[in-house]
N, CA, C and O atoms as CSV, one atom per row, in Angstrom:
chain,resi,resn,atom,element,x,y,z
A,1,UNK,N,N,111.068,87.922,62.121
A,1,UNK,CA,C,111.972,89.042,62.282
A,1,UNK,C,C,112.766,89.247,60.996
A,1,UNK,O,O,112.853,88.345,60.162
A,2,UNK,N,N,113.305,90.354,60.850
A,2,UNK,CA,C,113.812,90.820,59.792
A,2,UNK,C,C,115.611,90.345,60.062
A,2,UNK,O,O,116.228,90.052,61.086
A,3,UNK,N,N,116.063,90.459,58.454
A,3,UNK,CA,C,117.547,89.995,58.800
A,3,UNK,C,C,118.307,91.454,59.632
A,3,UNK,O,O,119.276,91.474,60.391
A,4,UNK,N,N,117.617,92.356,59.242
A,4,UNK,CA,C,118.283,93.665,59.999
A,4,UNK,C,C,118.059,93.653,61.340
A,4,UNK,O,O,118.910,94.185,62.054
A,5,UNK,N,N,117.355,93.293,61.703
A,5,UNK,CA,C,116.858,93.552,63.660
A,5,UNK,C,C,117.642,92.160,63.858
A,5,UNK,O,O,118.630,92.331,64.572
A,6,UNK,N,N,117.500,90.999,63.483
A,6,UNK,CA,C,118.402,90.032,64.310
A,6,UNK,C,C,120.046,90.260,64.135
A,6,UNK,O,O,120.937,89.851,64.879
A,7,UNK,N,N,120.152,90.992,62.993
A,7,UNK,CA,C,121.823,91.686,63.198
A,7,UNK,C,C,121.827,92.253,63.979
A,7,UNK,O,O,122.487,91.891,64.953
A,8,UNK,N,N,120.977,93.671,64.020
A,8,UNK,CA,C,121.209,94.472,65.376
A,8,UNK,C,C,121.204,93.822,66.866
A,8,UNK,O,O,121.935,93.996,67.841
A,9,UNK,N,N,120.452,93.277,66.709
A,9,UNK,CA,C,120.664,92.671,68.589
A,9,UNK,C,C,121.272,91.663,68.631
A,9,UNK,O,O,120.937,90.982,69.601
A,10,UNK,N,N,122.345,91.045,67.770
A,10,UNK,CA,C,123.446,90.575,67.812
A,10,UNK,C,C,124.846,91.490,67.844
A,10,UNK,O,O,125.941,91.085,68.235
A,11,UNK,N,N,124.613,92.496,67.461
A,11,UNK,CA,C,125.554,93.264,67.818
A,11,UNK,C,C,126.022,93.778,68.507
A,11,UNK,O,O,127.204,93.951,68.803
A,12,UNK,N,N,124.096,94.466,69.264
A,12,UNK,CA,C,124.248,94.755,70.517
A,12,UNK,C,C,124.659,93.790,71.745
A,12,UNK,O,O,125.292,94.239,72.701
A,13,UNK,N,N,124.285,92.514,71.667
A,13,UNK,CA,C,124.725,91.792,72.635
A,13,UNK,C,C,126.454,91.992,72.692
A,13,UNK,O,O,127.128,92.350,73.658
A,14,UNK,N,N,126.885,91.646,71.377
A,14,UNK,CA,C,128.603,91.623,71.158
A,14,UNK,C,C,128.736,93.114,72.166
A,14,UNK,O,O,129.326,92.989,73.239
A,15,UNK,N,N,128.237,94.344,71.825
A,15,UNK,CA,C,128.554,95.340,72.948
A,15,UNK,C,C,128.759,95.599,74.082
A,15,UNK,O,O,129.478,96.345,74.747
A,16,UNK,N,N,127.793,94.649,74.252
A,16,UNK,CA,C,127.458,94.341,76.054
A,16,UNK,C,C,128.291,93.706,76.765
A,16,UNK,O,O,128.588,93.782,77.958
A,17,UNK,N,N,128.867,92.667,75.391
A,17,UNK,CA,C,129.719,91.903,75.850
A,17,UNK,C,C,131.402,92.185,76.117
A,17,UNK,O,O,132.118,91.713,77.001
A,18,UNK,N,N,131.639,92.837,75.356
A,18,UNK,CA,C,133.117,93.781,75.010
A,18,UNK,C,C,132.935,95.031,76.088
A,18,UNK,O,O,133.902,95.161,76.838
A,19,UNK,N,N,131.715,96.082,76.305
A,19,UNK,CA,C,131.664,96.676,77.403
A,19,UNK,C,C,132.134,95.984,78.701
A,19,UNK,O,O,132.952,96.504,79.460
A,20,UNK,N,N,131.614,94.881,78.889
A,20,UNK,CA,C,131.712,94.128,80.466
A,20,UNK,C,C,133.413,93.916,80.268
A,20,UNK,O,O,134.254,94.273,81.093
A,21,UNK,N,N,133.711,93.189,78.853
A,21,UNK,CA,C,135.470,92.822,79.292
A,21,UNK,C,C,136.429,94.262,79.812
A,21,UNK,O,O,137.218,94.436,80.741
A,22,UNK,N,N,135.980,95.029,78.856
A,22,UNK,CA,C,136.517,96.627,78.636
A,22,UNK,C,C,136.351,96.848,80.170
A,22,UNK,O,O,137.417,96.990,80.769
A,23,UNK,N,N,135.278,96.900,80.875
A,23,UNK,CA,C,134.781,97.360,82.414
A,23,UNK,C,C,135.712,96.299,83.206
A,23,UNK,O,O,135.741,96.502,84.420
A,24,UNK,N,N,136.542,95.113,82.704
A,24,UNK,CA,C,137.075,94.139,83.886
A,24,UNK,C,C,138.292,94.381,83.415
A,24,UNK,O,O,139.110,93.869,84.179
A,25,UNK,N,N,138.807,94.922,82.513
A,25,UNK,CA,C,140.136,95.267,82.730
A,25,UNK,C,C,140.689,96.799,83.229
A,25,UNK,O,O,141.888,97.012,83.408
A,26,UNK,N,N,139.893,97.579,83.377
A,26,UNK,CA,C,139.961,98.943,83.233
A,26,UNK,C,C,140.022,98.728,84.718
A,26,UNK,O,O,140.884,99.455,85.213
A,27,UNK,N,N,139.231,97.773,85.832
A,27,UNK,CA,C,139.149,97.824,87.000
A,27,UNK,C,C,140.470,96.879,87.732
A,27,UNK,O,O,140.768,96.724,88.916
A,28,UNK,N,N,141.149,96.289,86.341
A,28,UNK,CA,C,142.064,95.796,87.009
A,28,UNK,C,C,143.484,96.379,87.489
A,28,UNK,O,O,144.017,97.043,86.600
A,29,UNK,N,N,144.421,96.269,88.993
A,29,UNK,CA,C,145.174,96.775,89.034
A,29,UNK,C,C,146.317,97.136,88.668
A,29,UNK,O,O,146.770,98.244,88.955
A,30,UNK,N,N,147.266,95.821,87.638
A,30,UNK,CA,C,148.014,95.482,86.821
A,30,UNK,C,C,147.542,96.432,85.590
A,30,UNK,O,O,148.519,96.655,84.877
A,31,UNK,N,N,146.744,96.862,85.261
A,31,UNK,CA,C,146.427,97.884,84.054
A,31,UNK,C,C,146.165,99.029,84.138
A,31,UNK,O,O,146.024,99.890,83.270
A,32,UNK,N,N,146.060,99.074,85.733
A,32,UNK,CA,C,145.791,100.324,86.209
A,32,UNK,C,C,147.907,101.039,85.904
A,32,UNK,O,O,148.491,101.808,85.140
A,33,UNK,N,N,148.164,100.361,86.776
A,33,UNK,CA,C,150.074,100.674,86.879
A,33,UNK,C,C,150.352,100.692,85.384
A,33,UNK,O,O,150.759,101.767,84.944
A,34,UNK,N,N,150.228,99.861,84.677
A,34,UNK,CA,C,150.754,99.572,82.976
A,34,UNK,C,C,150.288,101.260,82.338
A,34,UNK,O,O,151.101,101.952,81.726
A,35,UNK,N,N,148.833,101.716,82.631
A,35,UNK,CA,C,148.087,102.628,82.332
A,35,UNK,C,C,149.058,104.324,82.868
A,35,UNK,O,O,149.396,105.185,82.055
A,36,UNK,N,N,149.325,104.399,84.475
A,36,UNK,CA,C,150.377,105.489,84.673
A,36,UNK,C,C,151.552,105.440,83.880
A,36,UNK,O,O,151.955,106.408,83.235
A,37,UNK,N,N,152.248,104.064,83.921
A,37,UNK,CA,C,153.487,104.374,83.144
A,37,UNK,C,C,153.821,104.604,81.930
A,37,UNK,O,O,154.842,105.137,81.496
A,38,UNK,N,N,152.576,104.021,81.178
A,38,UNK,CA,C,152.650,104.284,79.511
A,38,UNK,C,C,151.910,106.015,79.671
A,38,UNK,O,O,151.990,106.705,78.654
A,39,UNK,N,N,151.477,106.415,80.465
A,39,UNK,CA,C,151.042,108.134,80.288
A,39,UNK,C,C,152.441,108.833,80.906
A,39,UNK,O,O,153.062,109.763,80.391
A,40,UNK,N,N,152.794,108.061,82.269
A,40,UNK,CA,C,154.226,108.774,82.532
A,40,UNK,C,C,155.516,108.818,81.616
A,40,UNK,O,O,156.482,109.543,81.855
A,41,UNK,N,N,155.436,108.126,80.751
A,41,UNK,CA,C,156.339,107.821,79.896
A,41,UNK,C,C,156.396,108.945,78.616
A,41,UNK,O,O,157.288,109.752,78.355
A,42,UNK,N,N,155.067,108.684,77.898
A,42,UNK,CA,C,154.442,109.959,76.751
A,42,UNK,C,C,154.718,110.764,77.577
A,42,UNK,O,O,155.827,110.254,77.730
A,43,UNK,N,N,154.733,111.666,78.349
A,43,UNK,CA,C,154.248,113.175,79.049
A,43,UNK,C,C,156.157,113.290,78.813
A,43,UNK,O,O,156.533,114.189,78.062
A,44,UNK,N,N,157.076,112.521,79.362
A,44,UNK,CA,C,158.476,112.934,79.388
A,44,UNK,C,C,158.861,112.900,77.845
A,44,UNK,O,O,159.478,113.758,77.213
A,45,UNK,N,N,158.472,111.995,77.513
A,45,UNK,CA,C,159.090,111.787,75.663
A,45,UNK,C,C,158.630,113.513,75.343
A,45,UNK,O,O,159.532,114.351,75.334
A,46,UNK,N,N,157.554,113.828,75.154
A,46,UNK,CA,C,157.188,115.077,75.024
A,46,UNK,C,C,157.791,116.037,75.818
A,46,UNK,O,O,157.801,116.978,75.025
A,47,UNK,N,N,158.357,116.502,76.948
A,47,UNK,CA,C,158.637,117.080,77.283
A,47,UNK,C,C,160.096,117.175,76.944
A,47,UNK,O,O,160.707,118.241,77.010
A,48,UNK,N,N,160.560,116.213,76.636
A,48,UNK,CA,C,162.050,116.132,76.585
A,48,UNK,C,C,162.254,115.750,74.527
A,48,UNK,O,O,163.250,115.209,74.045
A,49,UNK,N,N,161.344,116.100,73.928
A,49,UNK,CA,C,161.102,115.930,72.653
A,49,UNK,C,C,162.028,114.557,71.863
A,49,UNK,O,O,162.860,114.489,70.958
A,50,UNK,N,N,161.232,113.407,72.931
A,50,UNK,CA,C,162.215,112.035,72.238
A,50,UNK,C,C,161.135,111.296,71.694
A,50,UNK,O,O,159.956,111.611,71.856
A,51,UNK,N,N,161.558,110.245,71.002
A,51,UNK,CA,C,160.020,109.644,70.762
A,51,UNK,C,C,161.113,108.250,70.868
A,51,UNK,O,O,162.288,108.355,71.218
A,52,UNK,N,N,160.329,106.730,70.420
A,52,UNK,CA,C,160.276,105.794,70.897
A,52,UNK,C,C,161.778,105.385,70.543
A,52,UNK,O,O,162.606,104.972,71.355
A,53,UNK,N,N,161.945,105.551,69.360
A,53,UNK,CA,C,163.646,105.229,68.745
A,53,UNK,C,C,164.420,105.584,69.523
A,53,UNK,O,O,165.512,105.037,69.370
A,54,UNK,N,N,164.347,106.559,70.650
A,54,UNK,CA,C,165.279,107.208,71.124
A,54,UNK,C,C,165.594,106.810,72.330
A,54,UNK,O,O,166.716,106.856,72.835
A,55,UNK,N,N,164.082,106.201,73.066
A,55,UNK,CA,C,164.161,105.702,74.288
A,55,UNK,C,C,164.419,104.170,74.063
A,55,UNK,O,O,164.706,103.494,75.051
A,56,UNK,N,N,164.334,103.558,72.785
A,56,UNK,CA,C,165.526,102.064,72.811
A,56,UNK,C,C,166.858,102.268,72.848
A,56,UNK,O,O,167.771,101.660,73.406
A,57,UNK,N,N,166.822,103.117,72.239
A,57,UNK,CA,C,168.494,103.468,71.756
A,57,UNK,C,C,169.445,103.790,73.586
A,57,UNK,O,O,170.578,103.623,74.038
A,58,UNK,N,N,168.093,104.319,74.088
A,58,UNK,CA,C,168.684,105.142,75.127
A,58,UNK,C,C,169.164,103.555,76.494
A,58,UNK,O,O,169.937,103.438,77.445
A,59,UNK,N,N,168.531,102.997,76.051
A,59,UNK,CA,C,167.742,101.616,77.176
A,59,UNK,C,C,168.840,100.279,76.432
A,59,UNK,O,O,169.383,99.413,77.117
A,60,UNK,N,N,168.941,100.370,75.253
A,60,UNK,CA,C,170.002,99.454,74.395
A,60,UNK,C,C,170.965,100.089,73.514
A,60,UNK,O,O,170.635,99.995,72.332
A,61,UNK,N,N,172.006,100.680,73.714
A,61,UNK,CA,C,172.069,101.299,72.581
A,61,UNK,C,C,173.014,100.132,71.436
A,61,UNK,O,O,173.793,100.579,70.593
A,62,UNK,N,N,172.810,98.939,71.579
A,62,UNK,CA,C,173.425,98.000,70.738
A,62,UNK,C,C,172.083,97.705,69.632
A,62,UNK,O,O,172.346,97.222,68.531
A,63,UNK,N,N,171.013,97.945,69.908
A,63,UNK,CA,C,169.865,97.984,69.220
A,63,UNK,C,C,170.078,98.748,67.882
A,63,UNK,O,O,169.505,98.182,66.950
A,64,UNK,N,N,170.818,100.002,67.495
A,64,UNK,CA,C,171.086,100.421,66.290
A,64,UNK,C,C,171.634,99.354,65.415
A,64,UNK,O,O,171.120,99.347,64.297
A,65,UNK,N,N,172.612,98.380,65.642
A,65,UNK,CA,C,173.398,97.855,64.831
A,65,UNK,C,C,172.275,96.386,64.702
A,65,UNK,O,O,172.333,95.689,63.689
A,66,UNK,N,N,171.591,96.152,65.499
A,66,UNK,CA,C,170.553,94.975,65.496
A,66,UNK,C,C,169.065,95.156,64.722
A,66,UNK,O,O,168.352,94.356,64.115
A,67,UNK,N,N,168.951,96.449,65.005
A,67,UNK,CA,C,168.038,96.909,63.752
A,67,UNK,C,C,168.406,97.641,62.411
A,67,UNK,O,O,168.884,98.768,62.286
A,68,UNK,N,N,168.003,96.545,61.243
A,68,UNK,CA,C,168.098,97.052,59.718
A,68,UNK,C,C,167.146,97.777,59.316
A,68,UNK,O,O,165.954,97.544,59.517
A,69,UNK,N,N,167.669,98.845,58.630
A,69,UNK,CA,C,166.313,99.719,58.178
A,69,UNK,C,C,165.694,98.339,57.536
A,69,UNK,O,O,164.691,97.896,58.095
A,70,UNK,N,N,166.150,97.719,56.553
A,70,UNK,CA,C,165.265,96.887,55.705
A,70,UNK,C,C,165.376,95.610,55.930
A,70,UNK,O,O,166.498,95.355,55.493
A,71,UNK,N,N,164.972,94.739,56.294
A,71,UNK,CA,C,165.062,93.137,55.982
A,71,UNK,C,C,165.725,92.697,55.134
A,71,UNK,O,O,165.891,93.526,54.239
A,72,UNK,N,N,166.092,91.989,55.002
A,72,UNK,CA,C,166.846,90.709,53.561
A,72,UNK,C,C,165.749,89.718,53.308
A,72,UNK,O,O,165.675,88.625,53.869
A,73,UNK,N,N,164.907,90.180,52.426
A,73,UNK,CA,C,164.085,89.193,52.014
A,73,UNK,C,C,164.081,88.204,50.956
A,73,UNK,O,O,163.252,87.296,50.902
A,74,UNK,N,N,165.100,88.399,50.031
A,74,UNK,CA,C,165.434,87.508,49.206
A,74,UNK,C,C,165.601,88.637,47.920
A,74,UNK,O,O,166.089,89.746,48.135
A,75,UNK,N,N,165.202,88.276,46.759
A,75,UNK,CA,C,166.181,89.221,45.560
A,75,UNK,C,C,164.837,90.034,45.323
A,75,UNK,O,O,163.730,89.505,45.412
A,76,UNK,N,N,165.079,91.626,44.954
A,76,UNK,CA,C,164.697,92.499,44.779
A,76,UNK,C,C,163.376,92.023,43.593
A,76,UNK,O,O,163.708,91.136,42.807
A,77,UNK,N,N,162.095,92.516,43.471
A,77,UNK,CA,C,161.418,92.005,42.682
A,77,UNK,C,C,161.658,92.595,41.434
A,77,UNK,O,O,162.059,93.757,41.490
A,78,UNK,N,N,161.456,91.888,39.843
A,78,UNK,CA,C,162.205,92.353,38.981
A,78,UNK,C,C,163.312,91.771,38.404
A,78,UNK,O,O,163.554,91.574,37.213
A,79,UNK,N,N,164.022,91.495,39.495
A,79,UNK,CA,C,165.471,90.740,39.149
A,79,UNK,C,C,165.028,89.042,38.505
A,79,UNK,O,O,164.060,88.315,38.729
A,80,UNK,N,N,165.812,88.940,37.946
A,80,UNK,CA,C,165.702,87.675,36.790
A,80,UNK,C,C,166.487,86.396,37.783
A,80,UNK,O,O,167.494,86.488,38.485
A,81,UNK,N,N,165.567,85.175,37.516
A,81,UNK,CA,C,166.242,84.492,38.447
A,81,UNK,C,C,167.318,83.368,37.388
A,81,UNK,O,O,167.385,83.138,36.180
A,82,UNK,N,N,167.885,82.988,38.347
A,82,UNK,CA,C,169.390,82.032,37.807
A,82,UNK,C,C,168.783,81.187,37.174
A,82,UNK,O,O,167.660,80.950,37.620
A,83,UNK,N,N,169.225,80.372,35.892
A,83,UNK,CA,C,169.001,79.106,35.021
A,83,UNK,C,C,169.676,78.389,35.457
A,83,UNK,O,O,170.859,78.524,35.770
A,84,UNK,N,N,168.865,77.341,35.551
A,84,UNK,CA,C,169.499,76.007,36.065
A,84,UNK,C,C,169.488,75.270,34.588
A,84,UNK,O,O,168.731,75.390,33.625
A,85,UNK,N,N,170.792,74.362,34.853
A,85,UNK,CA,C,170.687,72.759,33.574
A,85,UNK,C,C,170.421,71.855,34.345
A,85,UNK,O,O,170.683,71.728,35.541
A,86,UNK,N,N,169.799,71.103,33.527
A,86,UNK,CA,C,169.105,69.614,33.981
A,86,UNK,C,C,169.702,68.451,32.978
A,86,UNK,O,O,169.773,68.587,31.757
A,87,UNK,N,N,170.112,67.302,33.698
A,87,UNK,CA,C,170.451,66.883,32.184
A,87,UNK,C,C,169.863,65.560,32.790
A,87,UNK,O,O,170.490,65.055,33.721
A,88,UNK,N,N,168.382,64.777,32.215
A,88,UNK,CA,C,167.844,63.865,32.537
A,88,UNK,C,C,168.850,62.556,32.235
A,88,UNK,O,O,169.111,62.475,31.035
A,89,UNK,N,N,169.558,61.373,33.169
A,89,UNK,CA,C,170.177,60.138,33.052
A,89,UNK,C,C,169.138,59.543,31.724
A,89,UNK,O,O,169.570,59.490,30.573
A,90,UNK,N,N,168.174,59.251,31.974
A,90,UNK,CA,C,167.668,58.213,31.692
A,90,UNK,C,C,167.442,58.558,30.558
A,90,UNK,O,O,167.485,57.542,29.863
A,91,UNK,N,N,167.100,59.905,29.630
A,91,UNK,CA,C,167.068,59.793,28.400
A,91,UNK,C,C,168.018,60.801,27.608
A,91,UNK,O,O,168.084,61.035,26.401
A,92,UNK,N,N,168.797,61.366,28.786
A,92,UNK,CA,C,170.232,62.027,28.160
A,92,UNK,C,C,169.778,63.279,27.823
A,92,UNK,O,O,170.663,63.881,27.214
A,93,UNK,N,N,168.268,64.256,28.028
A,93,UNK,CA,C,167.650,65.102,27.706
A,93,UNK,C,C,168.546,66.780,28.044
A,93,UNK,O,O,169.291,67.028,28.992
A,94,UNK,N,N,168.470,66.951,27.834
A,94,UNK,CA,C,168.850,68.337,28.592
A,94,UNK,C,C,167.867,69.625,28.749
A,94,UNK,O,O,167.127,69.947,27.820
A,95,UNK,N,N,167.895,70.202,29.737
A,95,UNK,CA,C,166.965,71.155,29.931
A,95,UNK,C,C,167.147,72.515,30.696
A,95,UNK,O,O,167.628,72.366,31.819
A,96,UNK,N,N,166.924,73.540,30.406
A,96,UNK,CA,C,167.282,75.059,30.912
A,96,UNK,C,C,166.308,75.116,31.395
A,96,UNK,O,O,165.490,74.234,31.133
A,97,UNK,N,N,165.957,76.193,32.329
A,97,UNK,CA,C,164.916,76.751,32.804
A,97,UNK,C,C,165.143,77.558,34.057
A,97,UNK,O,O,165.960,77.076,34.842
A,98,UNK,N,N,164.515,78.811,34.422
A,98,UNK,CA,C,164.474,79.326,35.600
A,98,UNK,C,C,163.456,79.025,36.266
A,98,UNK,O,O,163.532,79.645,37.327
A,99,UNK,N,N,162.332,78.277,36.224
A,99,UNK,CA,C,161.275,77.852,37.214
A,99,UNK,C,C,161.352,76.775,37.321
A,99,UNK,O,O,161.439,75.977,36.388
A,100,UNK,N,N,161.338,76.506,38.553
A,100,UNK,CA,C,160.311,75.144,39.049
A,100,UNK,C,C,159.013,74.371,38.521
A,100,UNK,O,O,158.462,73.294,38.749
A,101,UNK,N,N,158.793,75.608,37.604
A,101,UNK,CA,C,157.277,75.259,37.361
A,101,UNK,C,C,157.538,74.991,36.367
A,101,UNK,O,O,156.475,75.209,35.786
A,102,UNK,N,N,158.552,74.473,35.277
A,102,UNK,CA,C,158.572,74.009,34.182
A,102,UNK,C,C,157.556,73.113,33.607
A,102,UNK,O,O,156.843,72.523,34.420
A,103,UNK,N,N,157.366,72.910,32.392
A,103,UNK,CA,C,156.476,71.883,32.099
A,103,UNK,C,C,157.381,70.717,31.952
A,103,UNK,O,O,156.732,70.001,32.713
A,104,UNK,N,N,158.087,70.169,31.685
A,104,UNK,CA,C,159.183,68.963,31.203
A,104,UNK,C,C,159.559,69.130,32.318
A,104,UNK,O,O,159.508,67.971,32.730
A,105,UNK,N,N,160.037,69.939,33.442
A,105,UNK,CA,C,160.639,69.460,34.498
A,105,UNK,C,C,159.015,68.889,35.696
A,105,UNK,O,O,159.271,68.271,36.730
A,106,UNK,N,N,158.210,69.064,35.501
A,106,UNK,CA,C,156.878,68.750,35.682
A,106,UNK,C,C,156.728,67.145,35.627
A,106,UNK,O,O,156.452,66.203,36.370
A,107,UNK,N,N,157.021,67.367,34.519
A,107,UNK,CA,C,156.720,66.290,33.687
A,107,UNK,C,C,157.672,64.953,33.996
A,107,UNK,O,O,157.219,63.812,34.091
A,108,UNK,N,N,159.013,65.298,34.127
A,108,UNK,CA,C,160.211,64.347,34.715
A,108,UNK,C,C,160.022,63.781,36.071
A,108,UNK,O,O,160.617,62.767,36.437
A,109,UNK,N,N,159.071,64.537,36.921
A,109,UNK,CA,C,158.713,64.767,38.419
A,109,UNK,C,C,157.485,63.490,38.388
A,109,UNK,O,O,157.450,62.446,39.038
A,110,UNK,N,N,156.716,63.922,37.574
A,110,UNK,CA,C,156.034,62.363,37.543
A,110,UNK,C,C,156.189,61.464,37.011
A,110,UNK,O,O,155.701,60.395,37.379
A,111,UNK,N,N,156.927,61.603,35.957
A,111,UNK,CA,C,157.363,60.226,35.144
A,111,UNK,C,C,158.726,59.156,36.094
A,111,UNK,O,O,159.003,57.963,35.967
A,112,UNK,N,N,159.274,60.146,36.942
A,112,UNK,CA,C,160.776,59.209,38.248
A,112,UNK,C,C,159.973,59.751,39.663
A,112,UNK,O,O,160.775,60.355,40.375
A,113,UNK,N,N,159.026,59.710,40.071
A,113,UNK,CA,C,158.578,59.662,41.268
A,113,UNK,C,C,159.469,59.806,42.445
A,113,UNK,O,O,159.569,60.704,43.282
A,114,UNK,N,N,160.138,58.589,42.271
A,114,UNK,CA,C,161.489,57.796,43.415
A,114,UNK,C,C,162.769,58.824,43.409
A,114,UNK,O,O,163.473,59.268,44.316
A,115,UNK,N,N,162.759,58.989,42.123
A,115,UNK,CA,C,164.497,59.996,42.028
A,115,UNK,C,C,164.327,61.373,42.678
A,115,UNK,O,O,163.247,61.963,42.652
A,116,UNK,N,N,165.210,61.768,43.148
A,116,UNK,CA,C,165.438,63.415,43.470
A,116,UNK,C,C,165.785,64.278,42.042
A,116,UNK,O,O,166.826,64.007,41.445
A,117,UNK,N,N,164.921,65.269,41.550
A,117,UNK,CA,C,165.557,65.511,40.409
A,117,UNK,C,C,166.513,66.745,40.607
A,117,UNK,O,O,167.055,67.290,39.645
A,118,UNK,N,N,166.677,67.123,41.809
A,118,UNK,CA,C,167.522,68.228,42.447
A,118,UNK,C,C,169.058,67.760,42.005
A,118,UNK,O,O,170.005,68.519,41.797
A,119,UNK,N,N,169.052,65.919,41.894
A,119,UNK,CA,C,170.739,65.705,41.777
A,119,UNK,C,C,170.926,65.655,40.082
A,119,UNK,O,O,171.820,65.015,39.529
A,120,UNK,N,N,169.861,66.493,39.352
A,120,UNK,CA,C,170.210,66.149,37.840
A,120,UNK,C,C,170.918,67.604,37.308
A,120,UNK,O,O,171.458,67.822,36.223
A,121,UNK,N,N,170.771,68.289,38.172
A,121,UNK,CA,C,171.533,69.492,38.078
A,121,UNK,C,C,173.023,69.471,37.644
A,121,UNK,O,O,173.881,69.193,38.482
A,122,UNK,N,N,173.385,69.781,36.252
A,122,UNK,CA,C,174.346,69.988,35.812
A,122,UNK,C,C,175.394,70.961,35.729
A,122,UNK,O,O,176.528,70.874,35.259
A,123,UNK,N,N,174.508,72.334,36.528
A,123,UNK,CA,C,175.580,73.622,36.554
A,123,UNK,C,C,174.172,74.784,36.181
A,123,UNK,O,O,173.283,74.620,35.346
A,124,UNK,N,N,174.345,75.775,36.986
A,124,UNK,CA,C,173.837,76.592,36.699
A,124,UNK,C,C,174.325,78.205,36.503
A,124,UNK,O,O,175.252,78.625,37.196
A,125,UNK,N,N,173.640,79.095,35.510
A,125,UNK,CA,C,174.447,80.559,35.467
A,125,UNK,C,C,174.424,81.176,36.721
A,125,UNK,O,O,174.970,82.267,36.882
């Protein structure tokens, strides 16, 4: 057989198979009710020209102040991040940097395994 015909009647089976689930929920009664009220619901939004914002608002109206247009995701992309100082004990080094990914701070990370180098922090801008 070809790789195209054993795709196809793998697909078709997947059909057959998603038809039958599609056919056992459509017959179920719990989806039947879910099914009137989400159409009874659209038909009034439309008639009464509200759409979904309106019917939370209407159902919570503490929901305005709980929903932010935008998230707080952390600093705007673009923005320059803070320099930290490092000032290594053990060889009195000092070091700037805004990444983590430093190479010397890399490098300090495997050479003191044991130490936290979070407490070598001397002050940052």
């Amino acid at each position: 057989m070809t790789k195209l015909l054993i795709q196809h009647r793998a697909i078709e089976a997947q059909l057959k198979s998603l038809s039958s689930e599609l056919e056992a929920i459509e017959g179920n009664p719990a989806y039947q009710k879910e099914l009137a009220f989400s159409n009874a619901l659209e038909s009034l939004m439309k008639e009464y020209g509200k759409g979904m914002r309106d019917i939370i608002l209407i159902l919570d109206p503490d929901a305005r102040e709980a929903d932010p247009a935008r998230p707080a995701r952390g600093p705007a992309p673009g923005t320059p991040r803070k320099v930290v100082k490092y000032l290594n004990p053990h060889t009195n080094e000092h070091l700037e940097t805004a990444s983590g990914n430093n190479k010397v701070l890399k490098q300090w990370k495997e050479q003191y395994p044991g130490e936290n180098i979070k407490e070598w922090i001397v002050g940052d801008e």
